[in-house]
C-alpha positions in Angstrom: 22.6 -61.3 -47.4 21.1 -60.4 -43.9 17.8 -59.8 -45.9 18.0 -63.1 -47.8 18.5 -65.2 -44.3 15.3 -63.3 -42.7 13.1 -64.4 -45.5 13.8 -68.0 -45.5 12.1 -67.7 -41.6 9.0 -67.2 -43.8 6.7 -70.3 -43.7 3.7 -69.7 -45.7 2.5 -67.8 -48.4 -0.9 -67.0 -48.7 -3.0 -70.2 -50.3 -5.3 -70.8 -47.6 -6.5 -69.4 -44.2 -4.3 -69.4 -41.2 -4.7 -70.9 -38.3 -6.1 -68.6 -35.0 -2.5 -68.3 -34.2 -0.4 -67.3 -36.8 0.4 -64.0 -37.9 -0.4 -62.4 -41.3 0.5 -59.3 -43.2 -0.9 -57.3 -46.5 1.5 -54.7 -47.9 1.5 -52.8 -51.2 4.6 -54.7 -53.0 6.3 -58.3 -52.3 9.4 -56.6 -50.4 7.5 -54.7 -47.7 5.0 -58.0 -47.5 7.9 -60.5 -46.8 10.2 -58.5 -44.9 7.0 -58.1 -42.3 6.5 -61.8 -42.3 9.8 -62.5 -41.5 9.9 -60.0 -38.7 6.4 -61.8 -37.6 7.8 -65.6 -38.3 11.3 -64.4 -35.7 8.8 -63.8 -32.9 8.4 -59.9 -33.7 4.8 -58.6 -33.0 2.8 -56.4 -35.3 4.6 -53.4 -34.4 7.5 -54.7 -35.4 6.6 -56.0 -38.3 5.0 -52.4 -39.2 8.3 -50.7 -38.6 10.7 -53.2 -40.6 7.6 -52.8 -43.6 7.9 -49.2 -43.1 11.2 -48.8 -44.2 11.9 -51.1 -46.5 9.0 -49.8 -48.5 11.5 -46.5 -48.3 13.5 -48.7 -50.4 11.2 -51.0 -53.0 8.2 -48.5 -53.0 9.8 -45.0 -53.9 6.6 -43.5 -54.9 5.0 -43.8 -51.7 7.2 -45.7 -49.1 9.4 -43.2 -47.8 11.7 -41.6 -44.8 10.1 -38.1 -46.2 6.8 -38.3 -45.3 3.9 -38.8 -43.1 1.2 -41.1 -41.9 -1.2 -42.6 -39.6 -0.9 -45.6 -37.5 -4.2 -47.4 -36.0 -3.3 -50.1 -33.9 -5.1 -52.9 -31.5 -2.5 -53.7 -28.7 -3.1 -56.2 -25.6 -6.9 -55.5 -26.2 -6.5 -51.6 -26.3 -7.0 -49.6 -29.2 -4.3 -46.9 -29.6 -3.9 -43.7 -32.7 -0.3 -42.5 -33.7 -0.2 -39.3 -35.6 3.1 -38.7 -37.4 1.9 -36.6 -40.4 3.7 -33.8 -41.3 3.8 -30.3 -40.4 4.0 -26.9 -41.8 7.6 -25.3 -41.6 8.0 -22.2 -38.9 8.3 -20.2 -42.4 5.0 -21.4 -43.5 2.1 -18.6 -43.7 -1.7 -18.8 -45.0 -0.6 -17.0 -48.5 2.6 -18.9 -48.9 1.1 -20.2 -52.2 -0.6 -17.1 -53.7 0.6 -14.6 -55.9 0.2 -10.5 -55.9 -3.0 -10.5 -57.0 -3.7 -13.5 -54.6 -4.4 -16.1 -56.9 -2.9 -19.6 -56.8 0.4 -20.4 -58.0 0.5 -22.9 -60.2 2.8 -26.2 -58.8 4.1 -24.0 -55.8 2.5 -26.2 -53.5 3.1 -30.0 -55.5 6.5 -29.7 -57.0 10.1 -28.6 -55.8 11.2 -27.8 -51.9 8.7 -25.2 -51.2 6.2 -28.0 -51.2 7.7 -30.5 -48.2 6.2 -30.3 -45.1 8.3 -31.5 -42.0 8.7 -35.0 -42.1 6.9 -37.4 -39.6 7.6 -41.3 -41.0 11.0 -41.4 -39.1 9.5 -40.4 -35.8 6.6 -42.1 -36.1 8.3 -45.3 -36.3 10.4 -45.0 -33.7 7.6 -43.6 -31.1 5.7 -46.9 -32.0 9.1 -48.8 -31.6 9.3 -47.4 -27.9 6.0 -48.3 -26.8 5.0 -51.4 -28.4 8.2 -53.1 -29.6 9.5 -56.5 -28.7 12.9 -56.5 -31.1 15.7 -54.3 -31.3 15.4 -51.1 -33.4 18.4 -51.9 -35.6 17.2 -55.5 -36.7 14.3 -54.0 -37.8 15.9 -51.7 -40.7 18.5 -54.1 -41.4 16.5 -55.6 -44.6 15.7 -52.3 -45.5 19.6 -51.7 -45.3 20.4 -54.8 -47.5 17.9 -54.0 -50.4 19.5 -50.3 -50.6 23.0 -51.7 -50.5 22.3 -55.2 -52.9 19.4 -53.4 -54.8 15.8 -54.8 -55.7 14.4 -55.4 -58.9 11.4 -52.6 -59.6 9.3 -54.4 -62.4 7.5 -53.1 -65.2 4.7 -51.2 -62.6 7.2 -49.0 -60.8 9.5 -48.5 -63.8 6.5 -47.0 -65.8 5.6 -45.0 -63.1 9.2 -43.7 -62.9 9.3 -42.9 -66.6 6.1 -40.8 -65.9 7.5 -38.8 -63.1 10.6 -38.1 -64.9 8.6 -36.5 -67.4 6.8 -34.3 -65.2 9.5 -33.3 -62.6 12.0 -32.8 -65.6 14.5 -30.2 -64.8 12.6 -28.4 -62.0 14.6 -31.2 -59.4 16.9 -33.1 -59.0 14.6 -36.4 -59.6 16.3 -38.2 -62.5 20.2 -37.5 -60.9 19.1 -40.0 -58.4 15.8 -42.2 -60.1 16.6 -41.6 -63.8 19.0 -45.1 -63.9 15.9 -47.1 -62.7 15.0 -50.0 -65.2 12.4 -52.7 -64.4 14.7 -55.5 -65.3 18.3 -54.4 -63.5 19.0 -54.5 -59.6 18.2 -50.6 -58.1 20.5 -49.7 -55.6 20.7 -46.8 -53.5 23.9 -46.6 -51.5 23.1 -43.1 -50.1 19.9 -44.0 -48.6 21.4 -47.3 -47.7 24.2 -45.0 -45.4 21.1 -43.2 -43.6 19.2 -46.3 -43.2 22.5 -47.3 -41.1 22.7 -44.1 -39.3 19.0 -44.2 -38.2 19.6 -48.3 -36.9 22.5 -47.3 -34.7 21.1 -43.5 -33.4 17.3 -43.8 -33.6 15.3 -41.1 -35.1 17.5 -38.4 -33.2 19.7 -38.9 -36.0 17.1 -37.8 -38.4 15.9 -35.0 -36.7 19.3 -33.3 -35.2 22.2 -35.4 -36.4 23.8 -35.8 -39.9 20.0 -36.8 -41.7 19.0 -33.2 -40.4 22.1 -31.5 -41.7 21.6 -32.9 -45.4 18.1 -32.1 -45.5 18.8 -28.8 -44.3 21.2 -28.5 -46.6 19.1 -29.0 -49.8 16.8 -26.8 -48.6 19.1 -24.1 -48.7 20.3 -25.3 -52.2 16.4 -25.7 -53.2 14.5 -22.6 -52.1 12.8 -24.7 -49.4 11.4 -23.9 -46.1 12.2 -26.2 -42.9 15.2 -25.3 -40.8 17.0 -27.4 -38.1 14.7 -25.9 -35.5 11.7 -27.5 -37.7 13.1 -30.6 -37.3 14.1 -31.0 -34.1 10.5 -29.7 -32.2 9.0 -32.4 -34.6 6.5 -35.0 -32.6 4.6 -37.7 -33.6 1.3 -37.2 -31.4 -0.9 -40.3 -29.5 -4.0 -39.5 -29.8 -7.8 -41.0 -29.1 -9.0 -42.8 -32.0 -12.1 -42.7 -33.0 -14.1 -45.3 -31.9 -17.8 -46.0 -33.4 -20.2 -48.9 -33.2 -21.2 -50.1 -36.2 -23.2 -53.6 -36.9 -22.7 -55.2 -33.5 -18.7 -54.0 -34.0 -16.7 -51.2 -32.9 -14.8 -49.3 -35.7 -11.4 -48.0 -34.7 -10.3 -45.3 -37.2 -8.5 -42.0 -37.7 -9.4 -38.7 -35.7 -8.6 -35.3 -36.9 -6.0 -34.0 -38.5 -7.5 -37.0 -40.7 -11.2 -36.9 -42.1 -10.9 -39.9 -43.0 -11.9 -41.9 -39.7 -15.2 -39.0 -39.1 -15.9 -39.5 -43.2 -15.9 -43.4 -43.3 -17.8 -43.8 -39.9 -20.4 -40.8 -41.3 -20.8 -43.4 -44.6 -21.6 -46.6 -42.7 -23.6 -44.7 -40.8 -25.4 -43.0 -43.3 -25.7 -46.4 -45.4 -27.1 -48.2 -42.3 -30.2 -45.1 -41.7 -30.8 -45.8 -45.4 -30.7 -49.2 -45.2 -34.4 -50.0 -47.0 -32.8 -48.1 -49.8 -30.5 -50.6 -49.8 -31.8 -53.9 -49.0 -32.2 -55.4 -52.4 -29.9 -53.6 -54.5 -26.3 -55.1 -55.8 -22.7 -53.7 -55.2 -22.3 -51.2 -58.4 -25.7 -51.1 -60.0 -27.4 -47.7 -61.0 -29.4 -47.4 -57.6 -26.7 -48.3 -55.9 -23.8 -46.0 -57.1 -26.5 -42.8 -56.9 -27.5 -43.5 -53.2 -24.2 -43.9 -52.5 -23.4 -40.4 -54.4 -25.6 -38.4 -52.4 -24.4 -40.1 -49.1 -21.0 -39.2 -50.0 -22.0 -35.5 -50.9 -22.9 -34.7 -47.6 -20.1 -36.5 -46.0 -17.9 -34.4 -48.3 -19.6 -30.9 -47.6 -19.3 -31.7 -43.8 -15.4 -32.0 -44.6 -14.5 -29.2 -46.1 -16.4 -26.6 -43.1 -15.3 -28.9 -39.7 -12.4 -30.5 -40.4 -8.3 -29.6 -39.9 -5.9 -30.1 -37.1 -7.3 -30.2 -34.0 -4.4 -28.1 -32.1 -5.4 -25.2 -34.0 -9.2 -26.0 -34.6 -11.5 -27.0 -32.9 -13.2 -30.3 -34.6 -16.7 -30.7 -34.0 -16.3 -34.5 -34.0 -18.8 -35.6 -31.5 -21.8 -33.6 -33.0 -20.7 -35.0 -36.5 -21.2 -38.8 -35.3 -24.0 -38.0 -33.2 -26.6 -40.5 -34.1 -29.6 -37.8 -33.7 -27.4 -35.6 -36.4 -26.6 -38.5 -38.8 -30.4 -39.6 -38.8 -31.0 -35.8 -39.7 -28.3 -35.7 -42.7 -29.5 -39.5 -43.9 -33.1 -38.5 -44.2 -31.3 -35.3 -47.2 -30.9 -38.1 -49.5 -32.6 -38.3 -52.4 -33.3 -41.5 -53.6 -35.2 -41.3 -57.2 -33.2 -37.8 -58.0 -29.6 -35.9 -57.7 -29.4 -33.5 -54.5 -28.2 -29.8 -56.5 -24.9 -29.7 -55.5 -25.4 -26.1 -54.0 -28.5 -26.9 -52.0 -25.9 -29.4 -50.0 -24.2 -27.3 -46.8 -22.1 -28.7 -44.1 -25.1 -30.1 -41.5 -24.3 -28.9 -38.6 -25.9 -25.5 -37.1 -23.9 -22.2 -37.1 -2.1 -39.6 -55.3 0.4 -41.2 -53.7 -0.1 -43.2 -50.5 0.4 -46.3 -49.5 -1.3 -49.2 -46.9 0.1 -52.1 -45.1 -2.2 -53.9 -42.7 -0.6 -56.6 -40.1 -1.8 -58.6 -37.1 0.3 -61.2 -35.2 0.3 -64.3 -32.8 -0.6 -62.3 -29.9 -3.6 -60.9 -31.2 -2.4 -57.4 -32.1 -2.9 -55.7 -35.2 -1.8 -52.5 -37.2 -3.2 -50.4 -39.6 -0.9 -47.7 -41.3 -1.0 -45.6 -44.0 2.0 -43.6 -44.9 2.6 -41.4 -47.9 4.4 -38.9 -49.7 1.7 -37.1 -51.3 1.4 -37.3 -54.5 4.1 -40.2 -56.7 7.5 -40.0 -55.4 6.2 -36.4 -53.3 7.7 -33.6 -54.2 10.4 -34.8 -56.1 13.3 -33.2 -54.2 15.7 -35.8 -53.3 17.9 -35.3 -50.3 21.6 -35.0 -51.6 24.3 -37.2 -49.9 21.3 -38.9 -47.7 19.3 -40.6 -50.7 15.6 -40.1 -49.9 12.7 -37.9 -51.2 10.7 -35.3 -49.7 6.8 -35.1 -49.4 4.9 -32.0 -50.8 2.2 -32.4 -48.8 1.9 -28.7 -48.3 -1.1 -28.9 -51.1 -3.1 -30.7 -48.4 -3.6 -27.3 -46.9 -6.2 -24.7 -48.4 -3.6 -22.7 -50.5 -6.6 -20.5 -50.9 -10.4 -21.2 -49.4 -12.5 -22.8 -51.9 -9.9 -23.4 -54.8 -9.5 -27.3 -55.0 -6.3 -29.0 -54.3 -4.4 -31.8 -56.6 -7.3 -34.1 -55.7 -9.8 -31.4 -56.8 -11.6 -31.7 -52.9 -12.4 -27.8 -51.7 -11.5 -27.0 -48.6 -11.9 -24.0 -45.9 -10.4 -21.6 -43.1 -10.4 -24.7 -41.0 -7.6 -26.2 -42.9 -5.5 -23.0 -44.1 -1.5 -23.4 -43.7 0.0 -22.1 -40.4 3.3 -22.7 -38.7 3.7 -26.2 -37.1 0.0 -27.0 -38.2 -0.8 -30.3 -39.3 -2.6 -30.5 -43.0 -6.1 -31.9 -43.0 -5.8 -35.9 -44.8 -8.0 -38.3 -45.7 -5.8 -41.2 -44.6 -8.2 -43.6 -42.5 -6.2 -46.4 -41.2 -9.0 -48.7 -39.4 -10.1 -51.7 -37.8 -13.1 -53.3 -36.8 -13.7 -55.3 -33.3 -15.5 -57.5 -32.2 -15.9 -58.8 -28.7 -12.9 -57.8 -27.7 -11.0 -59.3 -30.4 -9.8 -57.5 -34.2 -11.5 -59.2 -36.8 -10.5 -56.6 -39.4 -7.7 -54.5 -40.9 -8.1 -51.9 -43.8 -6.9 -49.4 -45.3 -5.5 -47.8 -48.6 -4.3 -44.8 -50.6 -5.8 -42.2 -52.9 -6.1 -39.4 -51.2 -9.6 -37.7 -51.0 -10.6 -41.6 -52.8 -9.2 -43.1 -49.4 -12.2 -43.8 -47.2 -14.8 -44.1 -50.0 -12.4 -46.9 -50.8 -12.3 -48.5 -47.6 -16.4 -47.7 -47.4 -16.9 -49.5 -50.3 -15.1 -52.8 -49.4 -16.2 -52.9 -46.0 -19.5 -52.7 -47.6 -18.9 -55.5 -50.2 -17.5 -57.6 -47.2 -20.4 -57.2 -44.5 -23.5 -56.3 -47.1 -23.2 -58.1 -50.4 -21.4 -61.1 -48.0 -18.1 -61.3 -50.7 -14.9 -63.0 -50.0 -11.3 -60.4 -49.5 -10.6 -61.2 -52.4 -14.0 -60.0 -53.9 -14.5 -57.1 -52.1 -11.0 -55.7 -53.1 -11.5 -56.7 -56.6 -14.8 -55.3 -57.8 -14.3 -51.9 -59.5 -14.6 -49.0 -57.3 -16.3 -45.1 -58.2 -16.0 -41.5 -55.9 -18.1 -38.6 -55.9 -17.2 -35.9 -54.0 -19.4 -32.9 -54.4 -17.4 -31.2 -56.6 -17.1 -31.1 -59.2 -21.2 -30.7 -59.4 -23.1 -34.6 -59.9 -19.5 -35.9 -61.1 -18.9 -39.7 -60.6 -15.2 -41.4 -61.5 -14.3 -44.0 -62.5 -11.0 -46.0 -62.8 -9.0 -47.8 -65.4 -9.0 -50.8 -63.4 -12.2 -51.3 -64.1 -16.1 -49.3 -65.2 -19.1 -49.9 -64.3 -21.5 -51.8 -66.7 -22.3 -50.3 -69.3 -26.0 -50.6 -68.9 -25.7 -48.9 -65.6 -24.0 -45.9 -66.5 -26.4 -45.3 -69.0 -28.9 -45.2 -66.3 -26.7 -42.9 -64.1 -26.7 -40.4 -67.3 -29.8 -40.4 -67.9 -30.3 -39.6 -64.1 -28.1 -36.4 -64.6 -24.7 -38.0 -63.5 -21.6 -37.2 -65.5 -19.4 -39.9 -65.5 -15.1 -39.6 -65.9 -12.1 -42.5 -66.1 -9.7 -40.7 -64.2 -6.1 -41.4 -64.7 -5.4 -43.4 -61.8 -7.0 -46.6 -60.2 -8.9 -46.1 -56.8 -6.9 -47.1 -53.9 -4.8 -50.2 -53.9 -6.7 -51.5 -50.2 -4.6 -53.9 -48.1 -7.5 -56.2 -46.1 -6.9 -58.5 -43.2 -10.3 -60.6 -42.3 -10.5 -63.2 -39.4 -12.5 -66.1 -40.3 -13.8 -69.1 -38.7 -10.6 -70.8 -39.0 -7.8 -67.9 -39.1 -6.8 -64.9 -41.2 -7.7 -64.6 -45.1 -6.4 -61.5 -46.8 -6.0 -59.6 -50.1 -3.7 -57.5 -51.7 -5.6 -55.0 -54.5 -5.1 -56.6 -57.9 -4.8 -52.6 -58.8 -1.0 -52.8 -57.1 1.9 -55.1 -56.7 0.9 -55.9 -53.3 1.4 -59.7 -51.8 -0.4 -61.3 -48.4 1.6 -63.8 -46.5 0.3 -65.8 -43.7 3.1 -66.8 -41.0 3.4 -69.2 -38.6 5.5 -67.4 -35.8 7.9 -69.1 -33.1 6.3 -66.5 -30.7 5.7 -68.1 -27.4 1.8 -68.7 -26.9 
């Protein structure tokens, strides 16, 4: 009921801009979306709304949403931008040929499916150390929607319940999945007193609880039970890290994005970059036409050989990140592309000498804004559920190099730069960003997909600031990745293709072009216009935008 009186504080749904004031959030379902603006319309700020979104997307959004996980937090606070890094990290027990067999080749779903593939959860801490710093409500308030849609149940619709039926075909007996998901249908309240219990725990103790208090003990526990890796030390040295974000000008703004361990924020800075050096190329060509996509391509290539040499976690590597924006060096790699013919995919080196995530993007009355993208991995992680405690565990242990130049689940290659090691962080291309101007935020972005993520982003801020489309258009218009590898490959999504005419043109060129199974991000946008906020939720997810007025104080 708690939940139910919180959302009636909601004033607005999103028809038309908001005014200056007002507050506004994007989030990948209508839970997460309207338990943010309720948080923002009781005089919360962003980061409150963030962490009540945050969890009770543990709840609604199973695949993705989650107390087992990981993420990245970009935020814009009192005029100051700030970077929280709470991915995950490798368990104590973790070594660089954890995933190989006798013969030291790759073991097939060591490193995706089952205990062995969790990484040390960060979500829990991560909200908490942005609770303490930035918060303006009480902890416990914050989860208590989350606590009321685990204890009353939500209803999942036809989108999650098909991707449940999915992932209980392809964890089948290998975890303990279906005891705890198999019951799910689209049409019948899903509740989840287990989790509900934790979520309770967590409000009164704080993420201590998590990390060295009952939560620990269960998760530790089904380790044991489950062949997995992190112990009770793991959990309690955990830290979510502050660090610099990355901060580039772009177009009269400043872009505030991920650093390392995410190559995200270095990737989509390196693509407007790129784009801009080219920009002739560009001037009269269309979002999605032949020309278009290819430059694009070999932009990407180079971004994408430049990721798998340089970058990994920064405590155990050193990241080259200030030669790889340097304008002198991103002139240098622009002037590679070709623009009438394919690059050979060999002939492009790194530059320099010697499935399932989720987005939510909210600003408030104040001014602030947040960017965060959270995830489990792939859908619903590894698919080890936490007995007695009611959540699932990550397996983002396949964002490490299991083996130098083998590809991971999102096919990307990667090097010695990102190979496992105790209490390492796993490279990501999770790019939480925003864009100021004049000392104000003017946009929030993000999305999952994994190596898809800040091609995504790239591509909509693009459609936003080049071809001059609404939110709403930029997020709509079908998206397409290349990566390198595989060699002069371009996909496509089932969302939507390109026209037909064009990828004739792109075969003919040399390109080989693949519908992969899964749409391209599901983007979460925030825009300031002329007369307040305008967002859009990706018409690829269940995701909602709600403008709020807030009782704030201004």
């Amino acid at each position: 009921m708690q939940a139910r009186r919180l959302l009636t504080l909601i004033l607005l749904f999103f028809t038309l801009p908001a005014n200056a004031g007002q507050g506004a959030i994007a989030a990948p379902d209508r839970y997460g979306a309207e338990t943010g603006a309720a948080i923002l319309a009781q005089g919360g700020n962003a980061v409150d709304a963030a962490v009540a979104t945050a969890f009770t997307l543990a709840v609604t959004y199973p695949e993705a949403g989650n107390l087992g996980g990981g993420g990245f937090m970009t935020l814009w606070f009192d005029g100051q931008p700030h970077f929280l890094d709470y991915r995950e990290t490798a368990p104590a027990l973790a070594h660089r040929d954890l995933y190989l067999d006798e013969q030291g080749e790759v073991i097939p779903d060591l490193s995706l499916v089952g205990s062995q593939a969790v990484g040390v959860p960060g979500s829990v801490m991560g909200m908490w150390e942005a609770h303490q710093r930035f918060g303006r409500l009480p902890w416990a308030e914050l989860l208590a929607p989350a606590i009321a849609l685990a204890e009353e149940g939500f209803v999942p619709g036809e989108s999650l319940y098909r991707i449940q039926q999915d992932a209980l075909s392809h964890f089948g007996e290998r975890t303990n999945f279906a005891r705890h998901f198999g019951a799910m249908e689209a049409d019948t309240p899903f509740r989840q007193p287990q989790l509900a219990a934790t979520l309770k725990r967590i409000a009164q103790q704080g993420a201590q609880e998590f990390y060295q208090g009952q939560t620990a003990q269960l998760l530790v526990a089904q380790m044991a039970r489950s062949g997995g890796l992190i112990s009770l030390k793991d959990l309690a040295d955990y830290r979510a890290k502050w660090r610099q974000p990355i901060q580039f000008p772009w177009r009269g703004h400043t872009l505030i994005t991920a650093p390392p361990p995410s190559s995200g924020g270095i990737a989509l800075a390196q693509l407007l970059a790129l784009k801009a050096e080219r920009h002739k190329d560009f001037a009269t060509l269309s979002a999605n036409d032949a020309q278009y996509v290819h430059l694009v391509a070999e932009i990407e290539k180079r971004v994408f050989a430049d990721r798998a040499e340089y970058l990994g976690d920064p405590d155990f590597h050193p990241v080259p990140v200030t030669q790889l924006l340097d304008p002198h060096y991103l002139a240098k790699r622009a002037k590679e592309v070709r623009p009438d013919s394919l690059s050979p995919t060999l002939s492009v080196k790194p530059g320099l000498e010697s499935h399932q995530t989720t987005h939510y993007s909210v600003v408030d009355a104040w001014g602030n804004a947040v960017s965060n993208t959270t995830t489990l991995n792939l859908e619903f992680g590894s698919g080890v559920v936490v007995e007695g405690a009611g959540f699932l565990l990550n397996n983002e242990m396949d964002d490490f190099s299991a083996k130098p130049g083998v590809p991971n689940a999102f096919g990307v290659v990667g090097g010695d730069a990102n190979a496992i090691a105790p209490g390492k962080r796993m490279l990501s291309s999770m790019s939480p960003s925003l864009l100021v101007r004049d000392g104000a935020v003017e946009l929030v972005i993000g999305t999952p997909g994994g190596s898809t993520i800040f091609t995504s982003v790239f591509q909509v801020i693009s459609n936003l600031y080049d071809q001059g489309m609404t939110p709403e258009q930029a997020v709509a218009l079908p998206r397409f990745h290349h990566q390198l590898w595989p060699a002069n490959e371009i996909r496509q999504e089932p969302y939507g293709s390109l026209a037909p005419e064009v990828q004739a043109e792109l075969k003919a060129m040399g390109y080989t072009l693949v519908v992969q199974e899964w749409n391209l991000g599901d983007v979460q946008v925030l825009q300031r216009q002329p007369n307040g906020w305008r967002g859009a939720a990706d018409p690829r997810g269940r995701g909602r935008v709600i403008l709020v007025d807030s009782t704030a104080d201004q």
